[in-house]
C-alpha positions in Angstrom: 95.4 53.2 87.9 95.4 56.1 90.4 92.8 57.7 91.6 92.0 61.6 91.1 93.0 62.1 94.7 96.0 59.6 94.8 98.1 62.2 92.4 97.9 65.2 94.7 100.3 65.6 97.4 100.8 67.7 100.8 102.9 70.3 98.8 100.0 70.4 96.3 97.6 71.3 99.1 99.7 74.0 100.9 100.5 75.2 97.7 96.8 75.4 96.8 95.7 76.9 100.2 98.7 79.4 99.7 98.0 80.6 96.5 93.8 80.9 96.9 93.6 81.0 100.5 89.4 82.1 100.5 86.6 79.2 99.3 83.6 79.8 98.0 81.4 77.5 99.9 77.3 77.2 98.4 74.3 76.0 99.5 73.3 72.7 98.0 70.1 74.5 96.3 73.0 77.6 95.0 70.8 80.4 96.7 73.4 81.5 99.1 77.1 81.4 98.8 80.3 82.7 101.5 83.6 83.3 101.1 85.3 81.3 103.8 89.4 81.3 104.5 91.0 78.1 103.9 93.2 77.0 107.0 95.9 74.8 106.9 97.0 72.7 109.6 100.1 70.9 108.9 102.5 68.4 111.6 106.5 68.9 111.3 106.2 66.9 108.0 104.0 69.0 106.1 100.9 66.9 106.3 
């Protein structure tokens, strides 16, 4: 049985960073959130 993880892909991910390129990242406690850009980083095979 795959993992979560195991049925997502390189594509997947650019996809994902292409189509919501900002991240909410929060605090562990929730008090303070940022919106961060999401940066992809890829070698001549997409990965």
């Amino acid at each position: 049985m795959a993992t979560i993880f195991e049925r997502y892909g390189a594509d997947d991910i650019r996809h994902l960073i292409a189509r919501y390129p900002l991240a909410w990242v929060v605090t562990p406690d929730g008090e303070e959130a940022s919106l961060l850009p999401l940066v992809g980083v890829f070698d001549v095979t997409g990965r």
